[in-house]
C-alpha positions in Angstrom: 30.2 -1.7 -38.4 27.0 -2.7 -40.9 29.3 -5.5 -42.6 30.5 -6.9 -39.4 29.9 -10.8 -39.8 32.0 -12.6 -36.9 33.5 -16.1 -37.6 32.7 -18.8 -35.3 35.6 -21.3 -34.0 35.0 -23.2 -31.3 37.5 -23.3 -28.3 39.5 -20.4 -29.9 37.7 -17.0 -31.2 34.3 -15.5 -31.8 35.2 -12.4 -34.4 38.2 -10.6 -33.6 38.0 -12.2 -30.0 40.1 -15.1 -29.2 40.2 -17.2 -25.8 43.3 -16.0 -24.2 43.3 -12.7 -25.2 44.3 -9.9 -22.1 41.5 -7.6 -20.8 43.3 -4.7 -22.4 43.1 -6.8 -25.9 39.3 -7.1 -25.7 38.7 -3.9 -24.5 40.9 -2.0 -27.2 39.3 -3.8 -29.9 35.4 -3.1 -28.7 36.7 0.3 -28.4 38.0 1.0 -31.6 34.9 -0.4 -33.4 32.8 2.4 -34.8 30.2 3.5 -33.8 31.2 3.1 -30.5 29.1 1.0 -27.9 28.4 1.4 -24.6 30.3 -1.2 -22.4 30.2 -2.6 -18.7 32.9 -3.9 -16.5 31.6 -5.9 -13.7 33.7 -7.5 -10.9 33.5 -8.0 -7.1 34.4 -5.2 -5.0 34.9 -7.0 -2.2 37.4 -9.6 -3.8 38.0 -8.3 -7.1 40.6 -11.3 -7.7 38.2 -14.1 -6.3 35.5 -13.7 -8.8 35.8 -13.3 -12.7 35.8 -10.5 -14.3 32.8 -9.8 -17.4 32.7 -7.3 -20.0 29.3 -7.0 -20.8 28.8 -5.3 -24.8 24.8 -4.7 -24.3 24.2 -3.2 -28.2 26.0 -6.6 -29.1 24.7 -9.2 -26.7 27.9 -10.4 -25.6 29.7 -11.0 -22.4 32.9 -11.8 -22.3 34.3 -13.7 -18.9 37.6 -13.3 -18.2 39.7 -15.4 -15.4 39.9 -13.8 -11.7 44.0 -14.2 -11.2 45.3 -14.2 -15.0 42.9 -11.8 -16.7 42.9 -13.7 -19.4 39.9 -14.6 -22.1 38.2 -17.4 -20.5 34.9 -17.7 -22.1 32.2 -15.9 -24.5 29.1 -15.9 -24.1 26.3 -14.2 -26.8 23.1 -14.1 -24.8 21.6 -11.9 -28.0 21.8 -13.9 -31.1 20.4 -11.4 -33.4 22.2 -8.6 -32.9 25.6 -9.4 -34.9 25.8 -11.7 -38.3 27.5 -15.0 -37.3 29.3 -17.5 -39.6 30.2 -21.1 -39.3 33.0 -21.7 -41.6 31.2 -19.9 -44.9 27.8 -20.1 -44.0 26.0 -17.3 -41.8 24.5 -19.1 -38.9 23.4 -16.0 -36.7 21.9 -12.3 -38.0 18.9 -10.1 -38.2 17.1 -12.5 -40.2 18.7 -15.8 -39.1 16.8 -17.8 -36.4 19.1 -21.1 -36.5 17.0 -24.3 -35.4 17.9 -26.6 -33.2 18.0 -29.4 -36.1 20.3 -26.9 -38.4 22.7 -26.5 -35.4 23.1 -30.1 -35.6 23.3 -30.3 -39.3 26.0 -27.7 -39.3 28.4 -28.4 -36.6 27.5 -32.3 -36.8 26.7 -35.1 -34.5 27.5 -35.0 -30.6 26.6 -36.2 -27.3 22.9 -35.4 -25.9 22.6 -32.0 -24.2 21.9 -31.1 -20.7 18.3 -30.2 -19.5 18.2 -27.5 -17.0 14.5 -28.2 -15.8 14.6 -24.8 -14.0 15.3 -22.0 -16.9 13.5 -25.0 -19.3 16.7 -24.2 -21.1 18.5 -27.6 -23.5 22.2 -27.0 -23.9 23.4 -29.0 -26.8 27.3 -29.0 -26.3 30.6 -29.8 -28.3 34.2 -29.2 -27.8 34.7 -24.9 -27.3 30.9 -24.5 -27.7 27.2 -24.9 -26.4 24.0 -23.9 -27.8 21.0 -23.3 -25.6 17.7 -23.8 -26.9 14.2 -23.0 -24.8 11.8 -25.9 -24.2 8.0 -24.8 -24.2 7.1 -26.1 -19.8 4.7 -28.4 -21.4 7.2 -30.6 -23.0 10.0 -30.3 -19.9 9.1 -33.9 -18.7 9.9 -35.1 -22.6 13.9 -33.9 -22.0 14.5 -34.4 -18.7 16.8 -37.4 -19.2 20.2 -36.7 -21.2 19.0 -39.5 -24.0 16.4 -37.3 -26.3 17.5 -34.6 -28.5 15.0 -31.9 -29.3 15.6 -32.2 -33.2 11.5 -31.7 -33.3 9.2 -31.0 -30.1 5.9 -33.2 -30.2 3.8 -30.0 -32.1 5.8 -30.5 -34.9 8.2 -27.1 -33.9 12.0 -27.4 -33.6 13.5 -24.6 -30.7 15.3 -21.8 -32.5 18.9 -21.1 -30.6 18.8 -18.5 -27.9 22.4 -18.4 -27.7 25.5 -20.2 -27.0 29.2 -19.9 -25.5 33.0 -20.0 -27.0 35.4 -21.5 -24.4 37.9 -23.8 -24.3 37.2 -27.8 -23.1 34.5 -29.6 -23.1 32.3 -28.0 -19.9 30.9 -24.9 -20.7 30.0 -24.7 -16.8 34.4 -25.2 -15.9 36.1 -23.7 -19.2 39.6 -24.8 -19.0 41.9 -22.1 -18.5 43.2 -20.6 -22.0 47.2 -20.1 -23.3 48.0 -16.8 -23.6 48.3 -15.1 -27.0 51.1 -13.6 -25.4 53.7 -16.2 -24.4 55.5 -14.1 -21.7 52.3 -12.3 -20.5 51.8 -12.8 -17.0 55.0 -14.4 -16.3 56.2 -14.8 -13.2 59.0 -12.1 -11.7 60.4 -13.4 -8.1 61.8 -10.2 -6.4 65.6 -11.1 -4.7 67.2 -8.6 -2.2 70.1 -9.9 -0.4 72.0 -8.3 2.7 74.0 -5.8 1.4 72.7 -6.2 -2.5 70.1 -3.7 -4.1 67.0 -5.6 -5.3 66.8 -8.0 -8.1 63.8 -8.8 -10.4 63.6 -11.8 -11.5 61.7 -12.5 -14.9 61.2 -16.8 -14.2 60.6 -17.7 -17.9 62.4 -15.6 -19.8 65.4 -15.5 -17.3 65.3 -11.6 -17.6 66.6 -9.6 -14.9 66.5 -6.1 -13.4 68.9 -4.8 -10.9 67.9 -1.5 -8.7 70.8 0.8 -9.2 71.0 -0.8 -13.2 71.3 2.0 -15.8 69.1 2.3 -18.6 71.5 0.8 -21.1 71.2 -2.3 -18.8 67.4 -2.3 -18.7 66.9 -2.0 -22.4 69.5 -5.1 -22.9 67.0 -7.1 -20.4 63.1 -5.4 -21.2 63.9 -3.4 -24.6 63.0 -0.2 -24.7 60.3 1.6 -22.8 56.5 2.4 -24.1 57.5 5.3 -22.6 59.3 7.8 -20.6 58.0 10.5 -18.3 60.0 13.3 -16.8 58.5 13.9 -13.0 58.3 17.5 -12.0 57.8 19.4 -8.9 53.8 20.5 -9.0 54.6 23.6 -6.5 57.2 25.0 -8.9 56.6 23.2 -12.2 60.2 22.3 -12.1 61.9 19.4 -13.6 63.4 17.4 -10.8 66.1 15.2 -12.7 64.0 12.3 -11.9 62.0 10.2 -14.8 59.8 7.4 -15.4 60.5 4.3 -18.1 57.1 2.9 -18.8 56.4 -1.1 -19.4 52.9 -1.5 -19.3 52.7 -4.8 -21.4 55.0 -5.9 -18.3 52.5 -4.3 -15.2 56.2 -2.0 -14.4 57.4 1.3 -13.8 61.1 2.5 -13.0 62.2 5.7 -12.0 65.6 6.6 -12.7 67.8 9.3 -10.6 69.4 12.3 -12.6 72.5 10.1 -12.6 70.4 7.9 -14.5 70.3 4.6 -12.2 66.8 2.9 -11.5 65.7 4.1 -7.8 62.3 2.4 -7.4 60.0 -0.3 -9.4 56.6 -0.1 -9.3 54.6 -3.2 -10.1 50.9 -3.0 -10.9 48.1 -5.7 -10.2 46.0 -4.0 -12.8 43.4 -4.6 -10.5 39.6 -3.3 -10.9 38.4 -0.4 -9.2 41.3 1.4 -9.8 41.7 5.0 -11.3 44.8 3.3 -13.7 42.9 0.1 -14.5 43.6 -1.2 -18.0 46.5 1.6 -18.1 48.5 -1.7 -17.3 48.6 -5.2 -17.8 48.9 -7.8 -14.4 52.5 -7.7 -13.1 52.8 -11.2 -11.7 54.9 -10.1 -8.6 56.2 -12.8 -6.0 57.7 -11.3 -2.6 59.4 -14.0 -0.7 61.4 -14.1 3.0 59.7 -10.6 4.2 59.6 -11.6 7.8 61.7 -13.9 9.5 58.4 -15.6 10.6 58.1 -18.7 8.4 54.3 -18.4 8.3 54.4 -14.7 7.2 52.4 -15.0 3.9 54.4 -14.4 0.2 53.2 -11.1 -0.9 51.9 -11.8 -4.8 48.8 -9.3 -6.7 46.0 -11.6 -5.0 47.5 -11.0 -1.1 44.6 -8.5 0.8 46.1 -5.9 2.7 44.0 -7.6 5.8 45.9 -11.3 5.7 49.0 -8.7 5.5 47.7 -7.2 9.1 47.0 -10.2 10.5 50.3 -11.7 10.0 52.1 -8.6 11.6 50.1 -8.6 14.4 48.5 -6.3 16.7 51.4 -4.6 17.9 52.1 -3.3 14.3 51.0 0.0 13.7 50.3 1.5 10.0 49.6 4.9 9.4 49.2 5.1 5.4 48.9 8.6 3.8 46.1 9.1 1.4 46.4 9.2 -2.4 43.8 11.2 -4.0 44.0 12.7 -7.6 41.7 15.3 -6.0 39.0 15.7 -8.7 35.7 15.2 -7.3 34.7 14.0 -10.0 36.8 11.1 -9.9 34.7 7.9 -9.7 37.4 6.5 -7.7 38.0 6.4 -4.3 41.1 7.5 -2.5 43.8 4.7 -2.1 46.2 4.3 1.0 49.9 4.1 0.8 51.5 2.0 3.4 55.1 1.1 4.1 55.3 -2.2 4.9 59.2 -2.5 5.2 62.0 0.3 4.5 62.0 0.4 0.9 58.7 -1.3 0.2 55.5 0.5 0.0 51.7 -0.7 -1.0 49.2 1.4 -2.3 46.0 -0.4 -1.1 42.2 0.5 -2.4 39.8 0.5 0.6 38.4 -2.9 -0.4 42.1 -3.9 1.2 43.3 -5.0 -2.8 46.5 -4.2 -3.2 47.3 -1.7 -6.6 50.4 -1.5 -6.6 53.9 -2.0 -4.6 57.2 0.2 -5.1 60.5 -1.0 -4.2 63.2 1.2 -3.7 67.0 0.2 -3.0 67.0 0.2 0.7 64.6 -2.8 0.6 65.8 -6.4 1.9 64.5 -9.7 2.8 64.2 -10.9 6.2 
């Protein structure tokens, strides 16, 4: 939008942005913004839990960094100062025809420590609590600022550095953001799985001492979650046939359930909303916790960030997987196949071929070791 002009708070928001915020909350808002802008998710496909996470909007000149485990907001960065209007409070500080100065920077947000020099991208980062503003030094003048004590309010030609941008985040250390509340107070709560001899299993919600029972009815699951997002009848693709069988959809909650025809929950799916995945952002992070599933003490606890190869390596070379493939089958699907694995009666893992785990369904017949 033209009129956009985005507020500045430091430690909590840029704009409509605020630290803390999901993945699916930044992303809905850039999308719904008009005209639309081109975006980029980049993540490691090697670890995609190991590394943040950044949404890059080029045709803004903002990244936004979220945290590896949480997904949540962690930092933003504008690496483009120019490209949307900016406002401190009531006065614009960044825009087409704004080129804030080091000195007005200092005016404006007030006194502070002295910066940081990074001698090698000649690049003064003037700092306060929830934001740092970087600043270019000209190489002759590098010597000038390399010690923490001299500001750059006015560089020895009589210049002061215009800003080249600057980063919302939460702390004091734009280099170790501390990690953000959620907006959300249950989101990403914890939800211990339970499964007794001889008892269906139990999800536990930790915080909001919410449960779910396998084998609970619907009435019981809207008493404990509320009622679904949505609900989705499964069919028989062969025959186009209704099978009895339906899905209750909590995606704010990373969970599926499918209910029989005698309308008690068979199986919960719980998502790791994990990148690289053809249903990425279709959920938020269910944060799972699988205890006692061998009777091995050192058998790891299954959780989102457990690799399917530290899960091999605990079951030795004896055990045997043979996973069956799951494929939407359109080529052109920019996704790779996943693998579906059953780990234990009752408990299977769909697993991308970088060995992250998607997703893991339990059904009744599962129990703890």
């Amino acid at each position: 939008m033209a009129d956009e002009v985005w507020e500045i708070a430091p430690g909590k928001k840029l704009g409509p942005f605020s630290l803390g915020a999901t993945v699916a909350d930044v992303l809905f808002l850039l999308k719904k913004r008009t005209p639309c802008r081109a975006i980029e998710i980049v993540y490691c496909e090697d670890a995609p839990f190991e590394m943040a996470m950044v949404v890059d909007s080029p045709d803004d000149g903002v990244k936004f960094t979220f945290d590896a485990i949480t997904q949540l907001l962690l930092a933003i960065e504008v690496y483009a100062v120019n490209l949307v209007a900016m406002r401190y409070h009531s006065e614009v500080v960044f825009g087409k025809d704004r080129s804030p100065t080091f000195l007005s920077i200092y005016q404006l947000f007030g006194p502070t420590y002295p910066g940081t020099f990074d001698a090698t991208s000649s690049v003064y980062a003037l700092g306060y609590p929830g934001a740092s503003f970087l600043f270019p030094i000209p190489s002759q003048y590098k010597a000038l600022y390399a010690t923490k004590e001299t500001l750059p309010m006015e560089l020895p030609n009589g210049a002061t550095p215009a800003a080249i941008g600057f980063s919302i985040f939460c702390g004091s250390d734009s280099s170790a953001p501390e990690p953000p509340l959620p907006l959300k107070p249950l989101y990403f709560e914890e939800v211990v799985v339970r499964a007794a001899v001889n008892e269906p299993p139990v999800l536990l919600f930790t915080k909001s001492k919410r449960t779910v029972r396998l084998g609970a009815t619907p009435q019981d699951v809207a008493s404990e979650l509320g009622p679904p997002f949505s609900t989705y009848y499964k069919t028989v693709l062969e025959h186009a046939t209704v099978t009895g069988e339906y899905f209750q959809n909590y995606p704010d909650l990373g969970l599926d359930l499918l209910f029989t025809p005698e309308h008690t929950v068979a199986k919960a799916i719980l998502r790791t909303n994990v990148p690289g995945h053809s249903e990425f952002n279709a959920y938020a992070k269910c944060n799972f916790r699988l205890e006692q599933l061998s009777t091995d003490p050192a058998f790891p606890t299954l959780t989102p960030q457990t690799s399917w190869p530290t899960i091999q390596a605990a079951m030795g070379t004896d055990a045997v997987f043979r996973p069956t493939v799951h494929d939407n089958g359109s080529a052109a699907d920019p996704f790779g196949a996943s693998f579906l694995y059953t780990l234990f009666p009752g408990c299977v893992l769909e697993v991308l071929q970088n060995g992250a785990i998607a997703s893991v369904t339990l059904a009744t017949s599962f129990r703890q070791r």
